[in-house]
Every structure is written in structure tokens, then in C-alpha cells.
VEXKE-214910 format. One record per residue (C-alpha): x, y, z; residue in one letter. Coordinates in steps of 0.25 Angstrom, whole numbers, padded with zeros to 4 digits, always signed. Layout:
N
XYZa/...
! end
This chain:
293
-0063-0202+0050x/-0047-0201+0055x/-0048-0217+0054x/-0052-0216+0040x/-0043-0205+0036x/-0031-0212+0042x/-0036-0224+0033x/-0036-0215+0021x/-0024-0207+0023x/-0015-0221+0026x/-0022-0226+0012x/-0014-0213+0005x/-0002-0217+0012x/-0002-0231+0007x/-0005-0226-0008x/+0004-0215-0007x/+0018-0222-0012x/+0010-0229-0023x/+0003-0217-0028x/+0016-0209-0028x/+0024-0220-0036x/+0012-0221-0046x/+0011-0207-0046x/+0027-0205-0048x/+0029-0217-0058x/+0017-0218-0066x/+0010-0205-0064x/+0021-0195-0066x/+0026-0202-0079x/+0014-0203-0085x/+0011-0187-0082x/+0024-0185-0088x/+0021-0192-0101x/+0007-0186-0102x/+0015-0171-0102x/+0025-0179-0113x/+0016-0183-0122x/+0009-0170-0123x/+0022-0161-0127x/+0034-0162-0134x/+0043-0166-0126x/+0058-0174-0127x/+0068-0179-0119x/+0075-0166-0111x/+0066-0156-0118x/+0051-0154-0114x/+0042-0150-0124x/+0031-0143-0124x/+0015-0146-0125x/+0009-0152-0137x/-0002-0159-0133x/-0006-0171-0142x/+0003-0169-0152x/+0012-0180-0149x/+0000-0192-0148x/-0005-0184-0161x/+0009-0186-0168x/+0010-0199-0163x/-0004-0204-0168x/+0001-0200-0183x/+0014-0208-0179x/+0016-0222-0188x/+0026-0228-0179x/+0016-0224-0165x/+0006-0232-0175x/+0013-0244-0177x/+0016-0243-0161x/+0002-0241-0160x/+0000-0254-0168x/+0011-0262-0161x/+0006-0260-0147x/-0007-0264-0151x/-0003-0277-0157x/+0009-0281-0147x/-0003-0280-0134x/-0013-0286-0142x/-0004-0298-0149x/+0003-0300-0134x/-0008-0299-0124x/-0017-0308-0134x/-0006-0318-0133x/-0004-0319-0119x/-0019-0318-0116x/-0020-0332-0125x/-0006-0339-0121x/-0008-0334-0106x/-0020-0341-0105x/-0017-0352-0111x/-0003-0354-0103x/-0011-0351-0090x/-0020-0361-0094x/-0008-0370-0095x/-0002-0366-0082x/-0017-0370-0077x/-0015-0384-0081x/+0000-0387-0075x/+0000-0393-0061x/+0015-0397-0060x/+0024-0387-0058x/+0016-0377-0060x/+0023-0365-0051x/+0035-0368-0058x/+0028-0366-0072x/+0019-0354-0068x/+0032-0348-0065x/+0040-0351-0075x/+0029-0345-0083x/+0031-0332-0077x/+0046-0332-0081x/+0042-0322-0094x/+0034-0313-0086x/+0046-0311-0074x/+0059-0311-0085x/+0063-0296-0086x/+0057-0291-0099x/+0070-0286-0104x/+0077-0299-0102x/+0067-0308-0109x/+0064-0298-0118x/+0078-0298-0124x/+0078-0311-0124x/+0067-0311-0133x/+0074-0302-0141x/+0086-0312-0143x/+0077-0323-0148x/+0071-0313-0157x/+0082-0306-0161x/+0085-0309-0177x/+0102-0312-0176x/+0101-0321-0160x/+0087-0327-0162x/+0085-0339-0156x/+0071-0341-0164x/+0078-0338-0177x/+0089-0349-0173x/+0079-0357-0168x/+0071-0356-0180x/+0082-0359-0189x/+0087-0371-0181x/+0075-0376-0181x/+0073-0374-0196x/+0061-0366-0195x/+0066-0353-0199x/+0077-0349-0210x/+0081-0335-0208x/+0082-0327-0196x/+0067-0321-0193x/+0066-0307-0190x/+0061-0308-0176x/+0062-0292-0174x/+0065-0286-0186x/+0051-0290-0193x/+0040-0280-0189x/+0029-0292-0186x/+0040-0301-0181x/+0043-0291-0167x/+0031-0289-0167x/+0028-0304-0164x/+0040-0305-0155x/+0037-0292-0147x/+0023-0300-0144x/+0030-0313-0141x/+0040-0307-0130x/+0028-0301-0123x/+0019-0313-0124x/+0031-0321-0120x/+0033-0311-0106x/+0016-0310-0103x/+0012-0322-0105x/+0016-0327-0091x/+0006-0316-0085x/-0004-0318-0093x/-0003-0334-0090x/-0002-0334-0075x/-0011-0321-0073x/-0022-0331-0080x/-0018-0343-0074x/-0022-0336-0060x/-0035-0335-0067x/-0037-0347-0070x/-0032-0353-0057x/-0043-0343-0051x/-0055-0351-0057x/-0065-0362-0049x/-0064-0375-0054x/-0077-0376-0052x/-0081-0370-0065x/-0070-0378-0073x/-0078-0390-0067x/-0093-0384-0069x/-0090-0381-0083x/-0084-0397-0085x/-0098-0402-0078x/-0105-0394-0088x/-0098-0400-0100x/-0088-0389-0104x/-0075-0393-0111x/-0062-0387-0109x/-0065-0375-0119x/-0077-0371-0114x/-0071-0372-0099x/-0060-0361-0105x/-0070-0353-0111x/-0082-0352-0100x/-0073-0354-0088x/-0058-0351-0090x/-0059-0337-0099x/-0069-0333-0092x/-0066-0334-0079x/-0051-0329-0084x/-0056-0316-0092x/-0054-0307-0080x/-0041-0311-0077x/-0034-0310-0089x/-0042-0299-0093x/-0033-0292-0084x/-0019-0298-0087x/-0022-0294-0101x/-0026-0281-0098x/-0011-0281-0091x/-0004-0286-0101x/-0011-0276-0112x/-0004-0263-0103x/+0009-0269-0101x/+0008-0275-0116x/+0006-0264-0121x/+0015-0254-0112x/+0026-0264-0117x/+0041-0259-0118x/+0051-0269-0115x/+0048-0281-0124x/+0047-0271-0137x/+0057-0263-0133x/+0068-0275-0131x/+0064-0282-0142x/+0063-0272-0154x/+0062-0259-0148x/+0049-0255-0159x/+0056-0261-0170x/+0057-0266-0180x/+0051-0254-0187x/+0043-0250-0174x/+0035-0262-0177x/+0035-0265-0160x/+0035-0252-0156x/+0025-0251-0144x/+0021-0238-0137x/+0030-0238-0126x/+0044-0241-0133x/+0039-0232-0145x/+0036-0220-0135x/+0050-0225-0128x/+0057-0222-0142x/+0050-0209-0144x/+0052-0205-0129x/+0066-0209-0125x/+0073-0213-0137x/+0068-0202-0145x/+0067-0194-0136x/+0053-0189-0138x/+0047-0189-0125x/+0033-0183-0128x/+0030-0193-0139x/+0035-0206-0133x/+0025-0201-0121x/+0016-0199-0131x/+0015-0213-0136x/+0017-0219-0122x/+0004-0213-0117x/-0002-0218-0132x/-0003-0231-0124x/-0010-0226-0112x/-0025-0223-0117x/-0024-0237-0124x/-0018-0245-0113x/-0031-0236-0103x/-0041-0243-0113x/-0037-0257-0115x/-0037-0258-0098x/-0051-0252-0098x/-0056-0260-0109x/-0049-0272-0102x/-0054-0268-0089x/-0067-0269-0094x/-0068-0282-0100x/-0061-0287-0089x/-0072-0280-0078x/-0083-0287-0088x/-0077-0300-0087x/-0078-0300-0071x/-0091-0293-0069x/-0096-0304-0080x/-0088-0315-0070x/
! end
């Protein structure tokens, strides 16, 4: 009994330093904007207690419905993309036997640059006056006036995807390519024997076989899509029009520009309920899939 409660007691010790920073960092401040969101609090005055009166007046809000709206179609457009182009970049990477470190790490180059610094630089090929598409496109004779990039509603939109397609499509490739790496060649060559073409290799072996895997890089890439800040922020910072606003830089206008702490709280934790049932809902395809395996 002293043995096992030794064992027990060292097993705190060991978890204590982590529960404590988890506790300090994550816990704490989420606490702190659950007590936000339910009173009316700004910056250097507390408020008092409203209860749902902020989510309730941000339901009827028309610029947290086109945030709404905006969230959902930057995840959805970005994490579809990388799904489809990581798959097929990893099963490029798959087929290269030469240099193949030196690629699989130059492929990773996106993922490692600061997001600041390659996000400004997207900016500077976006940005209308310093394009370098717009000068391209005009030396090239394909365009004729300078286009937009981030003035038009639908055209940031599109560039806000591209930049984070652009920055996780490493992830999703080499994460997938591991997969693929992990599976027998056996089946590859039991398939061939059985008179299966190169599609329906894909299709009965690869994906399947795969699902699990990048089952969970998209369940990853939905939450940090979504959560997104940097890219958004850089690039338009919501506009034009709050067109790209998503949650977390419209909560950051509300919360620390503005000002109004209790509402940007408010639409920070708008996120939370959604992003808990996308991981169970992903979670569970993904526990099917390997039970089915």
C-alpha cells in the first residue's frame, strides 16, 4: 500500500507543473471571459451582471452574422482545399526518389516561416498600388487595370483562403504522406494480382487505409482554421466592409480596440460550442473508420 501510494503521489508530482500552467494559462482566462461575457464590462470599468444579454444582442447583430457567415466559408473553402491538394502533393512526394529530403523539407518552408512575415508578404502582392500579380498581369497582357485584390468583398475573401492554404498545405501533405508511407505493399500488389487499375488502387486501398489519418489532420486544421487571427488580421483587418471579419479579430475590435470587453468575450466564446461539436462529430467518423479498419 505505501509502495502504491509513493507511485501515486510521485505521479501528482510529475503532473503538477503542467496542471498549474494549464490551469494558469488556459484555465484562468477562460474563467475570466466566461464572467465577461455575462456582464457589462469595459476596459478600466467593471460592469455588472447581465446574463445573456450580450450573446442575445449579438444574435440580432448584422455585422456578427456576416462574421458568422465569413467563418464558416473561410474553414470550409480552406480546409476542403488542403484536404484535396495535400493529398495529392503527398501523393507526389510519394512518387519522388531523388532528393527527396531536400524536397520534403523545402515543402515544409510555408509551414516554418513566421506568419507575420509571409503574411505581409502576401499582402504586398496583394496590395492594389505595389502588386506584383497586378504588374505581372499587365506585363503579361493579361489584365488591363489594376484588380482590386482587397478592396472587393469576394476578392479578400479569395486571398484570405489562398494565404492559408498556401501556409497548411505543408501539414496536410507530409502528415498524409506518413500515412501513406505506413501502408503494406502487399495490398498494392494483391490489388494489381486481382486486376485493379490505378483508380481503383486509390479508392479501395489508399483512402481507405488513409481516412484515419487525415481524418485527424482535418479535425486540426478545422480548430486552428477557424481560431484564425494573424493572416486575417494582417491582411485586411475584416475589411473591406467586414467582409473577412472572423470571430476572433471581430471580438479583438470589440474587446480591445473598442474597448468593450464583455462583448468581444462574448463573440469569442460564440466560437467554443461550435468548434466542441465539429471535434465530436469529427471524432466520431474518425473512431468509425478505425473500428471499421
Amino acid at each position: 500500500m505505501r509502495a502504491l501510494s509513493s507511485e501515486a503521489a510521485a505521479g501528482y508530482g510529475f503532473i503538477a507543473p503542467a496542471a498549474v500552467l494549464i490551469v494558469g494559462l488556459i484555465g484562468f482566462p477562460f474563467g475570466l471571459a466566461l464572467w465577461f461575457s455575462v456582464t457589462e464590462t469595459w476596459v478600466g470599468r467593471p460592469g455588472p451582471f447581465v446574463g445573456l444579454a450580450n450573446f442575445v444582442r449579438l444574435a440580432g447583430n448584422g455585422t456578427f452574422q456576416l462574421t458568422l457567415v465569413n467563418s464558416l466559408l473561410y474553414t470550409i473553402g480552406a480546409v476542403a482545399l488542403k484536404a484535396v491538394l495535400g493529398f495529392i502533393l503527398a501523393l507526389l512526394l510519394l512518387r519522388i526518389t531523388r532528393f527527396e529530403k531536400l524536397i520534403r523539407g523545402a515543402i515544409l518552408l510555408p509551414f516554418v516561416i513566421p506568419t507575420a512575415l509571409s503574411t505581409l508578404a502576401w499582402w504586398w502582392m496583394f496590395e492594389p498600388t505595389y502588386s506584383v500579380l497586378n504588374w505581372t498581369g499587365r506585363a503579361l497582357g493579361l489584365l488591363t487595370s489594376d484588380v482590386p485584390w482587397l478592396s472587393d468583398p469576394t476578392l479578400a475573401r479569395s486571398a484570405i483562403i489562398v494565404v492559408n492554404v498556401w501556409r497548411g498545405l505543408p501539414f496536410f501533405a507530409i502528415t498524409i504522406l506518413a500515412g501513406l508511407v505506413a501502408i503494406p505493399q502487399e495490398y498494392y500488389e494483391a490489388a494489381e494480382t486481382d486486376g485493379a487499375g490505378a483508380w481503383q488502387r486509390f479508392r479501395n486501398v489508399t483512402l481507405p487505409l488513409v481516412k484515419p489519418v487525415l481524418g485527424i489532420v482535418v479535425l486540426f486544421s478545422t480548430i486552428l482554421t477557424m481560431a484564425d487571427f494573424n493572416i486575417v488580421y494582417l491582411m485586411t483587418r475584416g475589411g473591406p466592409m467586414n467582409s473577412t471579419h472572423l470571430f476572433s479579430t471581430l471580438a479583438h475590435q470589440s474587446g480591445m480596440t473598442s474597448g468593450r470587453l464583455s462583448e468581444g468575450a462574448a463573440i469569442s466564446l460564440f466560437l467554443f460550442p461550435l468548434l466542441v461539436l465539429i471535434v465530436i462529430v469529427q471524432l466520431r467518423l474518425v473512431r468509425r473508420q478505425t473500428a471499421y479498419e
